[in-house]
ROPANU-533454 format. One line per field, with one value per atom (N, C-alpha, C): residue in one letter; residue number from 0; x, y, z. Coordinates in steps of 0.2 Angstrom, whole numbers, plus 5000, padded with zeros to 4 digits. Last residue first. Example, Ala and Ser with C-alpha at 12.3 -4.5 7.8 and 13.67 -1.06 7.14 Angstrom:
residuo S / S / S / A / A / A
num 1 / 1 / 1 / 0 / 0 / 0
x 5064 / 5068 / 5064 / 5066 / 5062 / 5066
y 4989 / 4995 / 5000 / 4972 / 4978 / 4984
z 5035 / 5036 / 5039 / 5039 / 5039 / 5039
END
This chain:
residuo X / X / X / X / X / X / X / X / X / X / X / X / X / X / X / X / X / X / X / X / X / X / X / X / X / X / X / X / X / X / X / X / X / X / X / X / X / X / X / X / X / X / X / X / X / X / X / X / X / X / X / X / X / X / X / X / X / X / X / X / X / X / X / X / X / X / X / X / X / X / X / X / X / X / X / X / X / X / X / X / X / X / X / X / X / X / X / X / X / X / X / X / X / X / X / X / X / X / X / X / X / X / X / X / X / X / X / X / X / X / X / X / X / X / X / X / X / X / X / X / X / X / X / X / X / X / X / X / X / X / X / X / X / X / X / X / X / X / X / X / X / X / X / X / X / X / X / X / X / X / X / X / X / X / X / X / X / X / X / X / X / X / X / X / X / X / X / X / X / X / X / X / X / X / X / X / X / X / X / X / X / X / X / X / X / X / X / X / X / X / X / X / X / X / X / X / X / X / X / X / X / X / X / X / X / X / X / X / X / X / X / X / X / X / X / X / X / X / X / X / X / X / X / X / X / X / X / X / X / X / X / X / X / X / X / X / X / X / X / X / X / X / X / X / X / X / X / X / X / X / X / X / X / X / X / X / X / X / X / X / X / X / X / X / X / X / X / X / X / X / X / X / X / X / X / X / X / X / X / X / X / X / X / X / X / X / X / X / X / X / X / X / X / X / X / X / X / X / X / X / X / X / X / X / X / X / X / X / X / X / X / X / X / X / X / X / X / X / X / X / X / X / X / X / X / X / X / X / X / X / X / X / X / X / X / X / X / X / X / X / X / X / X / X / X / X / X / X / X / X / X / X / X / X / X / X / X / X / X / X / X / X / X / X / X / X / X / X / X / X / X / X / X / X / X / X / X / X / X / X / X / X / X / X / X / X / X
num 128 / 128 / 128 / 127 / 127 / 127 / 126 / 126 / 126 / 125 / 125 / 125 / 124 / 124 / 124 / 123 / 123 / 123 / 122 / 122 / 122 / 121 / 121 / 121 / 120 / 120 / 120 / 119 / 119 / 119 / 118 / 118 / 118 / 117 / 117 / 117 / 116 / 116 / 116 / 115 / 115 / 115 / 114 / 114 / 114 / 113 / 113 / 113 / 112 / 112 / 112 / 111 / 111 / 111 / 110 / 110 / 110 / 109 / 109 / 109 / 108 / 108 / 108 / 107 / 107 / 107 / 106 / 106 / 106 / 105 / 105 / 105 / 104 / 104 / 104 / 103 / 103 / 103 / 102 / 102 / 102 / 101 / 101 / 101 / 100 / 100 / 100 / 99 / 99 / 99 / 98 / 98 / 98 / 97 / 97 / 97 / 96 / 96 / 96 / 95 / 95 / 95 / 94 / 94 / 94 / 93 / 93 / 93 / 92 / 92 / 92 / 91 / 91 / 91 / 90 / 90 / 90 / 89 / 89 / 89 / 88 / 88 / 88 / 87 / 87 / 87 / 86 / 86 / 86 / 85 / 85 / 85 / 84 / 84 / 84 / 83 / 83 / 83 / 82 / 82 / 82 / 81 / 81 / 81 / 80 / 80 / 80 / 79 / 79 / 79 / 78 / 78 / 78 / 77 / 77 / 77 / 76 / 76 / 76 / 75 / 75 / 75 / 74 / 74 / 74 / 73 / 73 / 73 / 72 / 72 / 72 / 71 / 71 / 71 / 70 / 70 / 70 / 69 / 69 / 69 / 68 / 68 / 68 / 67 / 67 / 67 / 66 / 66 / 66 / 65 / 65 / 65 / 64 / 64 / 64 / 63 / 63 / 63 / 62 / 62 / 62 / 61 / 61 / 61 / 60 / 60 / 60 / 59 / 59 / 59 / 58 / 58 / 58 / 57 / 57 / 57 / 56 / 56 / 56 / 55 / 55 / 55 / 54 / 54 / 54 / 53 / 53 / 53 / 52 / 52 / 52 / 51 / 51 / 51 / 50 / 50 / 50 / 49 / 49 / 49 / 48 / 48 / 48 / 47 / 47 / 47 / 46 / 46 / 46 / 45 / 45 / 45 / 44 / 44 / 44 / 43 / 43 / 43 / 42 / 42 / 42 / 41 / 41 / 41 / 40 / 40 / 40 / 39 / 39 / 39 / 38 / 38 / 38 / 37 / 37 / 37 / 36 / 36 / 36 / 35 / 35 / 35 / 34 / 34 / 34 / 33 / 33 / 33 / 32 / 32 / 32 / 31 / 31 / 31 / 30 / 30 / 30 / 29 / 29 / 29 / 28 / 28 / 28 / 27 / 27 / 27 / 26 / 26 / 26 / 25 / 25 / 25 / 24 / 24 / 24 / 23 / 23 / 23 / 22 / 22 / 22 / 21 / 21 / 21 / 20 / 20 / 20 / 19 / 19 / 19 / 18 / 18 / 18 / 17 / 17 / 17 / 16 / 16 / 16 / 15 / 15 / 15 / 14 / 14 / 14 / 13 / 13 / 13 / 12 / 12 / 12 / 11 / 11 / 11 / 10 / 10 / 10 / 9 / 9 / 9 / 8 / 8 / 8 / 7 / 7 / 7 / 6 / 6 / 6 / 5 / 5 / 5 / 4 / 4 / 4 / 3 / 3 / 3 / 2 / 2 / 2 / 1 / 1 / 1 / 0 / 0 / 0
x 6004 / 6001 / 5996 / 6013 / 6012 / 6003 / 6017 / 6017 / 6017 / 6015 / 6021 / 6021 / 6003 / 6010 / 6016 / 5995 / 5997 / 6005 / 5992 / 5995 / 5999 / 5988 / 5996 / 5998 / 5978 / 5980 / 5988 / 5971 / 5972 / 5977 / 5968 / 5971 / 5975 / 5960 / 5967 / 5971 / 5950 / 5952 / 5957 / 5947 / 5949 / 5952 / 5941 / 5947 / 5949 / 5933 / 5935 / 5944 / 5921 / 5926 / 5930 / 5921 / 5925 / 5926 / 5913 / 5918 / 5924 / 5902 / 5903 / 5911 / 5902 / 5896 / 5901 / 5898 / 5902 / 5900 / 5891 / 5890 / 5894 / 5898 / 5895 / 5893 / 5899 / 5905 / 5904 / 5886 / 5891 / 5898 / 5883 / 5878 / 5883 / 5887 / 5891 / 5889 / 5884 / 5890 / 5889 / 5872 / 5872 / 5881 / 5875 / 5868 / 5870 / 5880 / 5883 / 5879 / 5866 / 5873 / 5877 / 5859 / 5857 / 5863 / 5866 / 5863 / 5862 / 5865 / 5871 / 5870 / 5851 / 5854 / 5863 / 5848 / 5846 / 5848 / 5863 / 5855 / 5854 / 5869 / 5869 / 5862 / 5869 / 5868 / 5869 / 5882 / 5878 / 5876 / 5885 / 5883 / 5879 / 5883 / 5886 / 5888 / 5876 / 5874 / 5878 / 5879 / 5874 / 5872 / 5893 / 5894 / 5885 / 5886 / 5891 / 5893 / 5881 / 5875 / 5881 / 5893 / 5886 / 5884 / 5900 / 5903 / 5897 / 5892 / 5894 / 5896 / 5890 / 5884 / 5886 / 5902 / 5899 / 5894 / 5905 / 5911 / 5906 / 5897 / 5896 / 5899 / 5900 / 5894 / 5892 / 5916 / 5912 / 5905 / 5927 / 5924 / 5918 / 5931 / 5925 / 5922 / 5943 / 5943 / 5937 / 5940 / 5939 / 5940 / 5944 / 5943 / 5945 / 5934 / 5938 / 5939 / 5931 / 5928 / 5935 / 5922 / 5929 / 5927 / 5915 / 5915 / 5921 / 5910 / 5914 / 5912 / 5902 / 5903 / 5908 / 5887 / 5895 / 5896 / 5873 / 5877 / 5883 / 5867 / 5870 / 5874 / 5863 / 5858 / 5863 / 5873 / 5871 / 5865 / 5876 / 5880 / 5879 / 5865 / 5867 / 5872 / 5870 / 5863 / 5864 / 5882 / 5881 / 5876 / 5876 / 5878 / 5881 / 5867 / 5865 / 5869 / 5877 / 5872 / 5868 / 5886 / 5887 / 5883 / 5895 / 5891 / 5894 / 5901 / 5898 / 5894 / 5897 / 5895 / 5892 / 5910 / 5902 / 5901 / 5921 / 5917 / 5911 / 5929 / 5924 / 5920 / 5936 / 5939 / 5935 / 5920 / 5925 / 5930 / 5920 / 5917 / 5923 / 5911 / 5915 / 5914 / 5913 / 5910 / 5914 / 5921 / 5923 / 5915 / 5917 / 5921 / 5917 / 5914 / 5919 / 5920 / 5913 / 5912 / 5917 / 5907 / 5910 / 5910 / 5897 / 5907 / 5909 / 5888 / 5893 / 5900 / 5886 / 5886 / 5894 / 5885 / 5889 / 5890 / 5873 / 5878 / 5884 / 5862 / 5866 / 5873 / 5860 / 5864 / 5867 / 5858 / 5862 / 5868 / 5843 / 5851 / 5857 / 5838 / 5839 / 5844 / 5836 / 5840 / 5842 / 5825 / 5826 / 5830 / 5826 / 5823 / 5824 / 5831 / 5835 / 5833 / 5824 / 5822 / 5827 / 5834 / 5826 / 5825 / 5847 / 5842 / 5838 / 5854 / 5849 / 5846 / 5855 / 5854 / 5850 / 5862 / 5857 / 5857 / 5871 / 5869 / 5861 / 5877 / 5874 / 5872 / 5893 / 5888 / 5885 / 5901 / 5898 / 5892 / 5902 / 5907 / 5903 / 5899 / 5893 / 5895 / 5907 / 5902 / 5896 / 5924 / 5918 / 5910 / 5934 / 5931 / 5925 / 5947 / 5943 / 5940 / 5952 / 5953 / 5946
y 5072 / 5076 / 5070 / 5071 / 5068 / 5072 / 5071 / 5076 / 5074 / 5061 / 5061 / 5066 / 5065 / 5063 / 5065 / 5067 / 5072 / 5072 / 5053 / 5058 / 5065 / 5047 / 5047 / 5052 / 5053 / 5055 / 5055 / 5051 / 5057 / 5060 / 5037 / 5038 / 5047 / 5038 / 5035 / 5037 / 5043 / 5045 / 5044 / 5036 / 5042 / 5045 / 5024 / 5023 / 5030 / 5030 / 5027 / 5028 / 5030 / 5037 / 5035 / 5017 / 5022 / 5029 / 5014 / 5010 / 5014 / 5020 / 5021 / 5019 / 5027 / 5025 / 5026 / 5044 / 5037 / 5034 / 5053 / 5051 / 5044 / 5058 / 5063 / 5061 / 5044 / 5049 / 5055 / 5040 / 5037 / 5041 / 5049 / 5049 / 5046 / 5048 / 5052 / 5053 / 5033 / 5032 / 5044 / 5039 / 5034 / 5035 / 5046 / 5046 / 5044 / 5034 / 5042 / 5045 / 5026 / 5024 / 5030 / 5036 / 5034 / 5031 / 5037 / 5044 / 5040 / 5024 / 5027 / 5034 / 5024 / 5018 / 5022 / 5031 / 5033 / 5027 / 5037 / 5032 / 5035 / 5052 / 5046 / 5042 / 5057 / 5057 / 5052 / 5058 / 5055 / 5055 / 5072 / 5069 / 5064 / 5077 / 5073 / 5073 / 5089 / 5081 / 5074 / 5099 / 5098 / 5091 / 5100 / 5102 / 5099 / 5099 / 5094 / 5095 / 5112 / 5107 / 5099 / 5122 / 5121 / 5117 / 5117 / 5116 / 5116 / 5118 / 5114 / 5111 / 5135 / 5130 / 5121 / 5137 / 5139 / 5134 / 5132 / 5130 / 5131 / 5140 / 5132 / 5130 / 5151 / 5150 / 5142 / 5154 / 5155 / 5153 / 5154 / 5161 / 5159 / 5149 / 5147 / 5151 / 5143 / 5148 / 5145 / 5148 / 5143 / 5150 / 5153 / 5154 / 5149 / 5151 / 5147 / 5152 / 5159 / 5157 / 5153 / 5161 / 5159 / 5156 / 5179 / 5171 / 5168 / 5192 / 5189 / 5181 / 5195 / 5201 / 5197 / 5186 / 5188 / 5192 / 5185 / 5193 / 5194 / 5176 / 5174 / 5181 / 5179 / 5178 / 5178 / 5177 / 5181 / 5183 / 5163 / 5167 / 5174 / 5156 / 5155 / 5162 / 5161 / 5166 / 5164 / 5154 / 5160 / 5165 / 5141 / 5144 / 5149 / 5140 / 5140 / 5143 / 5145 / 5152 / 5148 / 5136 / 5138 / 5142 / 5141 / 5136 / 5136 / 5154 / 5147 / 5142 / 5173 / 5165 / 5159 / 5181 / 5179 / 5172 / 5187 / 5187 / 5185 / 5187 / 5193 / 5193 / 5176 / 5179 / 5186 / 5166 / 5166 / 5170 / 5155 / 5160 / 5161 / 5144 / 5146 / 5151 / 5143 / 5144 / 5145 / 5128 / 5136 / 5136 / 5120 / 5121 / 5130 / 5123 / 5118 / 5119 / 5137 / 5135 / 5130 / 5133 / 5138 / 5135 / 5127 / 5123 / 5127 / 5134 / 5130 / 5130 / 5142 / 5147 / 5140 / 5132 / 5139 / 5142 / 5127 / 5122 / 5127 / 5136 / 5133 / 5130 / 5136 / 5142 / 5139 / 5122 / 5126 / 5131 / 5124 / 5120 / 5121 / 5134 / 5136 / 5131 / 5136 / 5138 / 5137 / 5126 / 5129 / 5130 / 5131 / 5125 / 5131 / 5136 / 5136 / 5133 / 5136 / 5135 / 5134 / 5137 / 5140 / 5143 / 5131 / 5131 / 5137 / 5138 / 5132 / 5131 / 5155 / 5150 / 5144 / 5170 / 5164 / 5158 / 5179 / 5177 / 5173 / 5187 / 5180 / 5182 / 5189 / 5192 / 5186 / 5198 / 5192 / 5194 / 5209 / 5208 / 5203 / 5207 / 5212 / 5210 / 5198 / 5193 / 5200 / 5200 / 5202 / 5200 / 5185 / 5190 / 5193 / 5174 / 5176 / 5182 / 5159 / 5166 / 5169
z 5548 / 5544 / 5539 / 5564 / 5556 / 5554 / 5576 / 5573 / 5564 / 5585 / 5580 / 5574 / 5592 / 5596 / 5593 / 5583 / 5585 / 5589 / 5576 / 5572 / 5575 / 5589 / 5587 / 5581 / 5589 / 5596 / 5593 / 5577 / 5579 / 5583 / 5579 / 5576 / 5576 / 5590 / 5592 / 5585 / 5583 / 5592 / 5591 / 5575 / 5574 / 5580 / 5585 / 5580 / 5576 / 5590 / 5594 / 5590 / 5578 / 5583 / 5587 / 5576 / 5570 / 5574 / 5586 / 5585 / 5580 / 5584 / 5591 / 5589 / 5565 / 5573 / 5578 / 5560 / 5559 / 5568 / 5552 / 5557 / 5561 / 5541 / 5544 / 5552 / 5533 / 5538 / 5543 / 5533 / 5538 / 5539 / 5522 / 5531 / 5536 / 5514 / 5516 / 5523 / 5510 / 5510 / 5515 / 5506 / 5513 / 5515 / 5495 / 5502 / 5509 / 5487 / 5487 / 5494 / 5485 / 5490 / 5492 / 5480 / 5486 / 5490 / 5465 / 5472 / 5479 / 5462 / 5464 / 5467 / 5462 / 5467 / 5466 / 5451 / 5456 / 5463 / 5442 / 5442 / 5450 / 5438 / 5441 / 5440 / 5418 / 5425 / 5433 / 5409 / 5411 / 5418 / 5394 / 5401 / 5404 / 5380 / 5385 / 5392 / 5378 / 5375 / 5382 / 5383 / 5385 / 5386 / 5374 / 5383 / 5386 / 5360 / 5365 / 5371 / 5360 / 5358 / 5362 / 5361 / 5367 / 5365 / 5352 / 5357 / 5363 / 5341 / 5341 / 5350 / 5341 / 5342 / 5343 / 5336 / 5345 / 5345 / 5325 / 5331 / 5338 / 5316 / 5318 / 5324 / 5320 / 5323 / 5323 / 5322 / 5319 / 5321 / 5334 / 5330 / 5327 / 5346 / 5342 / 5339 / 5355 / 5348 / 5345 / 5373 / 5367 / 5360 / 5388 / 5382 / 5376 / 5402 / 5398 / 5392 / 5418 / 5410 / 5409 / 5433 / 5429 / 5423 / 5435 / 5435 / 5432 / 5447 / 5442 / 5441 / 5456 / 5450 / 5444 / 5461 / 5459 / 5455 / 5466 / 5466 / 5465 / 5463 / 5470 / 5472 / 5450 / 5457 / 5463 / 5445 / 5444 / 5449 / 5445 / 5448 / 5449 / 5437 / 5444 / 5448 / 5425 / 5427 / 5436 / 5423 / 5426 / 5426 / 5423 / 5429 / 5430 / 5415 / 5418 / 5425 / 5402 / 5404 / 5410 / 5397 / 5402 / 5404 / 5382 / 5386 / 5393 / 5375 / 5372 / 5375 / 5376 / 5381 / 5374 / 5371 / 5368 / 5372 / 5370 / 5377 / 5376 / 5358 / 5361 / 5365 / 5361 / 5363 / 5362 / 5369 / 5363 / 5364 / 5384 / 5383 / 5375 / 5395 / 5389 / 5386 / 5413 / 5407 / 5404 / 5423 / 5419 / 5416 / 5437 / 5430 / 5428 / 5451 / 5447 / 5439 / 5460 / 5453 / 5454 / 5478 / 5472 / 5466 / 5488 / 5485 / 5480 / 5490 / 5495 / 5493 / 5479 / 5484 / 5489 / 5468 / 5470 / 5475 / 5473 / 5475 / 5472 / 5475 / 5481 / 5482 / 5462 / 5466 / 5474 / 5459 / 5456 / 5460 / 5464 / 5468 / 5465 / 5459 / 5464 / 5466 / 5444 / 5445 / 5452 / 5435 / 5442 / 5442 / 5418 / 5422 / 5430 / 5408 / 5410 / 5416 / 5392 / 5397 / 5403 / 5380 / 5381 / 5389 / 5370 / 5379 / 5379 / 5362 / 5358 / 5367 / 5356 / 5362 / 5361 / 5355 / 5352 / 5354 / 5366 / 5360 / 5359 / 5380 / 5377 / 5371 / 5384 / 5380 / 5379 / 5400 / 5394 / 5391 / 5406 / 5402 / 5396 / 5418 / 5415 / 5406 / 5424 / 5423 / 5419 / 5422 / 5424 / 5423 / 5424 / 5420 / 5423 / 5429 / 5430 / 5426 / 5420 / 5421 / 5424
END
């Protein structure tokens, strides 16, 4: 659901530091939100504060939340202490294949335009999708 983003309430906050904010914002701006923030049903942000400080820079008036039943303050603390915990980041040879692997679509060589080409040509003829 979407909600007004003046709406949210932050609270008490195990994150401090909310580091760079700026590829964050970028990566909102390109490809919009992928996931929700959490919020409880009195709009108290459970987790989530880096992308809606993100979206808050970028001048959205709204964001997409989730609604969680975390009334009490173990339940909140628990859900942001595990939203943060678990994540594994890529290595740095799966960045770089991810890298390469999008450089060659972006740039596909002489022999794969060739084959788009035709392939396109018949998708057009037979009016396929």
């Amino acid at each position: 659901m979407q909600i007004p983003i003046e709406d949210i309430k932050i609270k008490r906050r195990i994150r401090k530091d909310l580091g760079d904010l700026n590829a964050l914002s970028e990566s909102l701006r390109r490809y919009g939100q992928m996931h929700p923030i959490l919020i409880n049903k009195k709009n108290v942000l459970i987790s989530g504060r880096r992308r809606l400080e993100a979206a808050k820079r970028l001048g959205w008036r709204t964001i997409n939340a989730q609604l969680i039943d975390a009334g009490d303050e173990l339940a909140k603390l628990e859900f942001e202490l595990e939203e943060n915990i678990q994540r594994q980041g890529l290595t740095n040879e799966e960045i770089q294949a991810a890298m390469n692997r999008i450089q060659k679509l972006r740039n596909p060589g002489f022999f794969r335009r060739i084959w788009n080409s035709i392939v396109r040509f018949f998708r057009n003829l037979f009016h396929l999708d």
